[in-house]
Each structure stands twice: as C-alpha cells, then as structure tokens.
FIKOLBA-476684 format. One record per residue: residue in three letters; z, x, y of N, C-alpha, C, O, CB in turn. Coordinates in Angstrom, 3 decimals, always signed. Glycine has a CB too. Example, Ala and Ser with C-alpha at 12.3 -4.5 7.8 and 13.67 -1.06 7.14 Angstrom:
// residues 2
ala;+7.800;+13.190;-5.690;+7.800;+12.300;-4.500;+7.800;+13.200;-3.300;+8.465;+14.236;-3.319;+9.046;+11.308;-4.473
ser;+7.080;+12.850;-2.250;+7.140;+13.670;-1.060;+7.870;+12.900;+0.030;+8.039;+13.409;+1.138;+5.725;+14.084;-0.598
END
This chain:
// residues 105
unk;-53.998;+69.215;+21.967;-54.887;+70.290;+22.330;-54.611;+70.786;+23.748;-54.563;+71.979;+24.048;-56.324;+69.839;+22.199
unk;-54.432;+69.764;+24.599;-53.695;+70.022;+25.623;-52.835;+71.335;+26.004;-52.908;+72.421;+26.579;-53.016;+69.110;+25.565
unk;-52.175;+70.685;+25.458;-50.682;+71.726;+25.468;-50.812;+73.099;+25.225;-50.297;+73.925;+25.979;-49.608;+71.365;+24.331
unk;-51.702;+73.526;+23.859;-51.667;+74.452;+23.556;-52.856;+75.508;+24.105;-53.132;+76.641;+23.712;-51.486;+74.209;+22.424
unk;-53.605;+74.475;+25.444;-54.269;+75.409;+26.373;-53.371;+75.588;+27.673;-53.541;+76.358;+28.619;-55.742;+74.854;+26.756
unk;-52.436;+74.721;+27.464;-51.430;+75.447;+28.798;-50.998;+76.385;+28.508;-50.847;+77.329;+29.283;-50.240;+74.847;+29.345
unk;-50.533;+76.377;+26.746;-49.059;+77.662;+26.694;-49.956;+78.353;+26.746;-49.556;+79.031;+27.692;-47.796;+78.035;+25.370
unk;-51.687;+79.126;+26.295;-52.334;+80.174;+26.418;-52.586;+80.532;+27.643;-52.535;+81.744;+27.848;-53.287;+80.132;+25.806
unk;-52.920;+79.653;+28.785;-52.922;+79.677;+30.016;-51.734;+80.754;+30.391;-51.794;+81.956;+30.650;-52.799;+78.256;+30.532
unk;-50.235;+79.506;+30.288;-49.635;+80.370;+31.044;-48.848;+81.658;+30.695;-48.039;+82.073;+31.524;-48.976;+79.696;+31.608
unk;-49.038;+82.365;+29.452;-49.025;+83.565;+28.630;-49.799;+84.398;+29.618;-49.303;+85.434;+30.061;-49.690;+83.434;+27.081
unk;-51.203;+83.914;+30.042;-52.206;+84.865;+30.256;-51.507;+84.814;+32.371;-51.415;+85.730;+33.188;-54.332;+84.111;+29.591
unk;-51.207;+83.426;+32.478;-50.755;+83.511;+34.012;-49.150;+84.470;+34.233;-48.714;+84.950;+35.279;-50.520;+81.665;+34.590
unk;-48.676;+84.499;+33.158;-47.461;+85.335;+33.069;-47.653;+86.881;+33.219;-47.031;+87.755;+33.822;-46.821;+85.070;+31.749
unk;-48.730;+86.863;+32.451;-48.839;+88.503;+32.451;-50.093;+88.909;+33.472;-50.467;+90.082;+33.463;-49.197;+89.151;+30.726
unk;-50.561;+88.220;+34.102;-51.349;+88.519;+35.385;-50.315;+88.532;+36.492;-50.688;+89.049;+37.544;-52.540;+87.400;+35.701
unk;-48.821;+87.954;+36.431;-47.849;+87.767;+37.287;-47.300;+88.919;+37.455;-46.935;+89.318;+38.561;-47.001;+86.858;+36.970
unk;-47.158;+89.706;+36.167;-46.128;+90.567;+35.798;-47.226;+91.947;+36.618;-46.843;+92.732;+37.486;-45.659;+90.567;+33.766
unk;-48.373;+91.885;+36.104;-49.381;+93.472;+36.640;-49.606;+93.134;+37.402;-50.192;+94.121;+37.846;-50.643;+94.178;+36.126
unk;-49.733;+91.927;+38.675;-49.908;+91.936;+39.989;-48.460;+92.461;+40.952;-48.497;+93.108;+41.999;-50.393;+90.450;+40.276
unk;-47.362;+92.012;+40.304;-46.466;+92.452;+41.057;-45.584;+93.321;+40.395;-44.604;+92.658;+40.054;-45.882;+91.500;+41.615
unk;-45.464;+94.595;+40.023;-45.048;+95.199;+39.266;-43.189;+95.390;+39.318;-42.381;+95.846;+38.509;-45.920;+96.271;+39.416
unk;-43.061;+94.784;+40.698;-41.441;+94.727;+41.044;-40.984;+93.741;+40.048;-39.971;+94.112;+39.455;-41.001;+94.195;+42.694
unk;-41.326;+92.886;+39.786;-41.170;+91.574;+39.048;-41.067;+91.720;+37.543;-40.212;+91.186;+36.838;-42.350;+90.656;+39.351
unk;-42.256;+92.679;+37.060;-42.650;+92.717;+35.954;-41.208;+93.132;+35.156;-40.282;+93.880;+35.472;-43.905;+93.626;+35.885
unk;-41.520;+92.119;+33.738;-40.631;+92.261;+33.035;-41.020;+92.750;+31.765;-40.262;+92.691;+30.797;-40.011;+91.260;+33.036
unk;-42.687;+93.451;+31.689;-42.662;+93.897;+30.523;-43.796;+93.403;+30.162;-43.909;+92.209;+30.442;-41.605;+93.640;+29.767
unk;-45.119;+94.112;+29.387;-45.951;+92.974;+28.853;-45.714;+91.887;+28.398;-46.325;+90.864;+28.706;-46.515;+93.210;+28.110
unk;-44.563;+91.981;+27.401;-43.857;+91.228;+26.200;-43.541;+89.806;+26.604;-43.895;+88.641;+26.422;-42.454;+91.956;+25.745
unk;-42.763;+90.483;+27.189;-41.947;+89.311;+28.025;-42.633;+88.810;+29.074;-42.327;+87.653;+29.363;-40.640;+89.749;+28.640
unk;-43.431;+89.299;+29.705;-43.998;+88.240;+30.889;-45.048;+87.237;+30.292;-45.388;+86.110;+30.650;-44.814;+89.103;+32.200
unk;-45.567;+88.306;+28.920;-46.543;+86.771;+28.290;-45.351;+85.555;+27.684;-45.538;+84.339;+27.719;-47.839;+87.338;+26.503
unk;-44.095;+86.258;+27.128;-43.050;+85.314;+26.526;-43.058;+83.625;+27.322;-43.433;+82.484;+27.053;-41.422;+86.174;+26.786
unk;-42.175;+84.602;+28.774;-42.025;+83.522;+30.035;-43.246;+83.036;+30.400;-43.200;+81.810;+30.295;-41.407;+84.101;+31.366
unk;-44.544;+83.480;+30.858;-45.398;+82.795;+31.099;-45.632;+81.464;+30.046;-45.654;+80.361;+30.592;-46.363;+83.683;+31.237
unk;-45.767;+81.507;+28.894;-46.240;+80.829;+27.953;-45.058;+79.721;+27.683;-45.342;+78.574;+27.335;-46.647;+81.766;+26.793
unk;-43.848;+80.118;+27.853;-42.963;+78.906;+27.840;-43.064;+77.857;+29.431;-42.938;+76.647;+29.622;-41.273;+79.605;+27.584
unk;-43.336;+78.978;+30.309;-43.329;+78.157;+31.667;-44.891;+77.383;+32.114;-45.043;+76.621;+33.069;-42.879;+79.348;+32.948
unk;-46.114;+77.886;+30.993;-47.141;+76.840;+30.968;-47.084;+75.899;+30.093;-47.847;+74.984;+30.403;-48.275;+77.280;+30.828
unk;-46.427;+75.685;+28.983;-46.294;+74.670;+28.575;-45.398;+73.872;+29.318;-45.922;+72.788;+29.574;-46.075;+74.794;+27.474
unk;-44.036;+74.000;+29.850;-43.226;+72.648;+30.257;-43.693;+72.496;+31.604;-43.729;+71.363;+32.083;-41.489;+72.708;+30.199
unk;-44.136;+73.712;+32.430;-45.167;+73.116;+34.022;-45.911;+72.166;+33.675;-45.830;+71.005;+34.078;-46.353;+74.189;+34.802
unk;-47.042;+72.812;+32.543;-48.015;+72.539;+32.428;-47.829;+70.243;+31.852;-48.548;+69.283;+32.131;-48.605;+73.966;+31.342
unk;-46.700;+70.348;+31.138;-46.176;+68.915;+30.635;-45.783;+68.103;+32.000;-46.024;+66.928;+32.281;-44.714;+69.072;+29.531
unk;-45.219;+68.933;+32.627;-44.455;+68.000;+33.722;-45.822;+67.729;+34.752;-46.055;+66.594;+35.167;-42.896;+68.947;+34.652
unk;-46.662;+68.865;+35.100;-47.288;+68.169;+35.738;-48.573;+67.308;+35.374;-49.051;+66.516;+36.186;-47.416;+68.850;+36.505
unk;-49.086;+67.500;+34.150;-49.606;+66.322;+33.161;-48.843;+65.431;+33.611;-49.362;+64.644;+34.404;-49.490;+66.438;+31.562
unk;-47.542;+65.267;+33.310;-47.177;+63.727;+33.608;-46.548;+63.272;+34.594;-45.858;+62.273;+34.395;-46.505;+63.199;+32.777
unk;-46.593;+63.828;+35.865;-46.819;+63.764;+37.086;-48.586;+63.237;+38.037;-48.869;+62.772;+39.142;-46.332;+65.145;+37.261
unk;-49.157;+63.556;+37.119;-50.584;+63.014;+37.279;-51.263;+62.389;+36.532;-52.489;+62.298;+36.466;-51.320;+63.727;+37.469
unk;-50.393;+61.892;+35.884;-50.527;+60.704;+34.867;-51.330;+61.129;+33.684;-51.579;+60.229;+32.881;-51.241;+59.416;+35.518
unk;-51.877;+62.571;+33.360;-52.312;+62.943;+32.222;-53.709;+62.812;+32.191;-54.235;+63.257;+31.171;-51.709;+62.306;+31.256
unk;-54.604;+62.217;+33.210;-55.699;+62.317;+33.326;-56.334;+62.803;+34.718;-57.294;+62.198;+35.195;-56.025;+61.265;+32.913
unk;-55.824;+63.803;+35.288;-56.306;+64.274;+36.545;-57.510;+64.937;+36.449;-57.817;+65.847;+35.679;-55.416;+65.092;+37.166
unk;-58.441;+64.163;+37.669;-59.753;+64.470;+37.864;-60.399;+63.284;+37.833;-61.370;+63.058;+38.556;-60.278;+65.382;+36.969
unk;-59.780;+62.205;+36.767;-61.002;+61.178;+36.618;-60.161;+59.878;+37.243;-59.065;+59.323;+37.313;-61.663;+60.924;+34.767
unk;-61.460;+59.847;+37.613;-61.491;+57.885;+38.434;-61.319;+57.137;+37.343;-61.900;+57.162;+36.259;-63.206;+57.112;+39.279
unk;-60.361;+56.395;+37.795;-59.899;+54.787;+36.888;-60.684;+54.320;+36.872;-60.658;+53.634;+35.850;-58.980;+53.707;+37.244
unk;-62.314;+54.036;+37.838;-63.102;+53.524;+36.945;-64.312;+54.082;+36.655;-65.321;+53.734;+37.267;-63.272;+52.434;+37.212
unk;-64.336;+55.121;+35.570;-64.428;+55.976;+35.328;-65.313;+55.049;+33.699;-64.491;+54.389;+33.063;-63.060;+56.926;+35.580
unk;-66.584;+55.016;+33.192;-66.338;+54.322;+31.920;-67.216;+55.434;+31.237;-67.308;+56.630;+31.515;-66.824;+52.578;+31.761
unk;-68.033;+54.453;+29.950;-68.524;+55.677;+29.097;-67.617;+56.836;+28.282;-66.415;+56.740;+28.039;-69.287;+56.430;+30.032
unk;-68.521;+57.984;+27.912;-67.814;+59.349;+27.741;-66.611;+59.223;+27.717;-65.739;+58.912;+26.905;-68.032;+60.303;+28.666
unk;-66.741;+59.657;+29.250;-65.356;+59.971;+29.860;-64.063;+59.345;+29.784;-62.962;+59.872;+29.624;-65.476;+59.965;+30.989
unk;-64.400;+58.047;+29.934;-63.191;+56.857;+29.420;-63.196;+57.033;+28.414;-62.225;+57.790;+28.411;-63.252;+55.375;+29.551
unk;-63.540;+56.979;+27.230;-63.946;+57.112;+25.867;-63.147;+58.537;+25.848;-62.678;+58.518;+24.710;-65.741;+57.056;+25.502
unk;-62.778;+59.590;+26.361;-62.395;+61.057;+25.941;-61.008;+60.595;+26.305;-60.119;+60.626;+25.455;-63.126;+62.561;+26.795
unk;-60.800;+60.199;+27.440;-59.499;+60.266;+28.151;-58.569;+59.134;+27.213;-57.434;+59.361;+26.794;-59.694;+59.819;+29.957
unk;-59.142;+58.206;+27.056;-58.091;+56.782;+26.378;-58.385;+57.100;+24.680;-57.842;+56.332;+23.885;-58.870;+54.646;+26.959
unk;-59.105;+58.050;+24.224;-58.452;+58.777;+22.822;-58.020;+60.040;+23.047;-57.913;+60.799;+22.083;-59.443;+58.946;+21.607
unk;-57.775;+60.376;+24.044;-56.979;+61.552;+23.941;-57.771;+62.794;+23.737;-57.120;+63.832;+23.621;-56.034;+61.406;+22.875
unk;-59.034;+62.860;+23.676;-60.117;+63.752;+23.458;-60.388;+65.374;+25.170;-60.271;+65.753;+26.336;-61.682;+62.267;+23.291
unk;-60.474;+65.413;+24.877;-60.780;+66.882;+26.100;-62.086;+66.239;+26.839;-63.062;+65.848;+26.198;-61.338;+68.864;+25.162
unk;-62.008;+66.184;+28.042;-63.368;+66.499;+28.537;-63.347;+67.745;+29.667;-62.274;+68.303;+29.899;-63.999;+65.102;+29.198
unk;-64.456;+68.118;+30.293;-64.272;+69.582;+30.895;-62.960;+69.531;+32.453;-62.177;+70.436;+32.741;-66.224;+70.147;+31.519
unk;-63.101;+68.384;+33.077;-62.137;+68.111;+34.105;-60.260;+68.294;+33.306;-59.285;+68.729;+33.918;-62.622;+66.283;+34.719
unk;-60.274;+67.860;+32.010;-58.630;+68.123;+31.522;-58.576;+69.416;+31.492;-57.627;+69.971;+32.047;-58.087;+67.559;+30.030
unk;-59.356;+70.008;+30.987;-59.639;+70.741;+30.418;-59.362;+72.081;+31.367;-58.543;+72.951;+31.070;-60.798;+70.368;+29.920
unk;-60.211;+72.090;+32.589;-59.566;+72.815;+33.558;-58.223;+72.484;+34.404;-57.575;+73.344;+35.000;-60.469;+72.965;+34.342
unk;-57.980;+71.421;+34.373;-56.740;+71.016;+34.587;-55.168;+71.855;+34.099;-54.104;+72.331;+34.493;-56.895;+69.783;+33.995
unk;-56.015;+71.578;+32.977;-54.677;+72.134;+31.793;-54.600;+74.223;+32.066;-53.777;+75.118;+31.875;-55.489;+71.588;+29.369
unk;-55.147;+74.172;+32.273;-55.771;+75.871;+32.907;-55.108;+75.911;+33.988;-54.228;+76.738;+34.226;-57.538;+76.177;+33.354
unk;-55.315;+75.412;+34.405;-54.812;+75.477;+36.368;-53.003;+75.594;+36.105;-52.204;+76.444;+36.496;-55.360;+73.305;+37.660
unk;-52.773;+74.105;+35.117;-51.651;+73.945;+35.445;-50.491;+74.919;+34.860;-49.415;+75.289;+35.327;-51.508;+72.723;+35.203
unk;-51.205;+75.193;+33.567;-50.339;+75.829;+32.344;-50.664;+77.726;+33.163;-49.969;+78.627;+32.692;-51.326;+75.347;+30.127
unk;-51.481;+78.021;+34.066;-51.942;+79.465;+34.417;-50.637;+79.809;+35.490;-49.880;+80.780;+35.475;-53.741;+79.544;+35.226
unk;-50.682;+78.388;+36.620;-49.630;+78.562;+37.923;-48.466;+78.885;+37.252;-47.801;+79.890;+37.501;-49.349;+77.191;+38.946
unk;-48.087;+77.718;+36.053;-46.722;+77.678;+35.913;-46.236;+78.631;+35.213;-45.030;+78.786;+35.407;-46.303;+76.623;+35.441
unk;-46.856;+79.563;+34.231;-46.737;+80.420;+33.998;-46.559;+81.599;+34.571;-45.843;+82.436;+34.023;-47.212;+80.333;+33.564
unk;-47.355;+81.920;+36.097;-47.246;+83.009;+36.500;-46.073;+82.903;+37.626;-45.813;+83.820;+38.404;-48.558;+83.481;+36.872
unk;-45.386;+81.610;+37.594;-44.467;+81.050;+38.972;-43.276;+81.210;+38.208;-42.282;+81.546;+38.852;-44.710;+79.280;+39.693
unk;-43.082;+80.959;+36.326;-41.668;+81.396;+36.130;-41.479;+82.491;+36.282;-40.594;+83.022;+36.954;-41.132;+81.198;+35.082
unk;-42.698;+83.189;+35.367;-42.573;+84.937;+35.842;-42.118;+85.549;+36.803;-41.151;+86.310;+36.821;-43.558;+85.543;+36.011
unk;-42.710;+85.280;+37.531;-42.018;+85.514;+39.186;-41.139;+85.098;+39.050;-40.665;+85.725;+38.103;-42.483;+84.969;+40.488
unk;-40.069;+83.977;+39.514;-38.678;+83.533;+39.635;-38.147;+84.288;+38.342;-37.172;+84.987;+38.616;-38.456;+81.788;+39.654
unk;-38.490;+84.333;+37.129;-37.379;+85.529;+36.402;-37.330;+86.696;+36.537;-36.412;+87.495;+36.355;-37.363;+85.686;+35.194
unk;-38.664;+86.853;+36.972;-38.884;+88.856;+36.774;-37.835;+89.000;+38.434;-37.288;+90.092;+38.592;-41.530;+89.823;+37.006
unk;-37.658;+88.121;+39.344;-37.112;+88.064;+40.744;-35.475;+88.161;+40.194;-34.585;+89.010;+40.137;-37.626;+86.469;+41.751
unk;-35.653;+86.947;+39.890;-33.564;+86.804;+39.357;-32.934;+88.358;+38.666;-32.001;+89.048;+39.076;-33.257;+85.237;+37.483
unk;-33.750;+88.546;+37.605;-33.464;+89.636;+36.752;-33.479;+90.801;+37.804;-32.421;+91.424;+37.715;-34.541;+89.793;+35.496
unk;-34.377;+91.353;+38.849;-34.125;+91.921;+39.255;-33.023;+92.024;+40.429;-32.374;+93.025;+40.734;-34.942;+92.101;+39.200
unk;-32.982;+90.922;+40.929;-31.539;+90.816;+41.975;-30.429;+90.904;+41.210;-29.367;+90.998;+41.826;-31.314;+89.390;+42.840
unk;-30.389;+90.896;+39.800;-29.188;+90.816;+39.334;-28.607;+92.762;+38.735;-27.508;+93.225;+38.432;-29.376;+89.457;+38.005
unk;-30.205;+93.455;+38.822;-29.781;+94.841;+37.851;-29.203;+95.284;+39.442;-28.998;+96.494;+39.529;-31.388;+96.109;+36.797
unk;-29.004;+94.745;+40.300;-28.883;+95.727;+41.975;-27.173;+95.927;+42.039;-26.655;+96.524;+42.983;-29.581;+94.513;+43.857
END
C-alpha cells in the first residue's frame, strides 16, 4: 500500500514540478510519467533508508506497533510515504526536464 501512495504522490509531485517551473516542463504526460517512476524508487530507497518505519519510536507499543510489525498504514507512514514519493517525484522531474533541456541547446 505503501508504494502505491508514493507512485501517486510522485505523479502528482512530478507534475507540480513540471507547472512550477515551466523551463523544465516536459509535458503533462510525461512529468506525471517521471514523477511517478521517481516516487516510487525515491520513495523505496528512502523507506529503506529509514528503516521503513519513520516517525515511530521503537518503543512505540499497542496500535501502532501492531500497524507497523504487520505492515498495516498508520497516519505517520502514511504521510511519510507522501513526503517521500511527492519530493522524489518532483526532484526527477527537475533533473530530466533539466538534462533534456541542456541537451535540445
């Protein structure tokens, strides 16, 4: 479930990338394309760079332990996965909509 709130994330961080900087922009199409591939593998790497449960204290019990050690959503992943899958999305955008354009010059 994860995952597939990063790739929406960073679809939506791709194409907020692309109409904020219009030099960059590569297109509706394509900036949701790149966004959405670059929130899912950001969004993976830095999941597992923060060990996949960022926000919560190790000792952390109840609920919350209970969400995190089955793998369940609670609202802290949850924005997590937003944050991470939104940046990384709107950060490939940029670096491609950038490359692509240094390269039409």
């Amino acid at each position: 479930m994860e995952l597939l709130i990063q790739l929406i994330a960073g679809a939506l961080g791709g194409t907020a990338a692309g109409g904020a900087a219009k030099n960059i922009s590569l297109g509706p199409v394509l900036n949701a394309v790149v966004g959405l591939i670059g929130g899912g593998v950001g969004g993976q790497i830095l999941a597992a760079l923060l060990g996949g449960t960022a926000g919560v204290d190790p000792a952390t019990t109840g609920a919350a332990a209970d969400a995190v050690a089955g793998g369940g959503l609670d609202f802290g992943s949850i924005i997590a996965s937003v944050l991470s899958g939104g940046v990384s999305g709107g950060v490939l955008t940029a670096i491609v909509g950038a490359i692509r354009r240094s390269m039409a010059k």
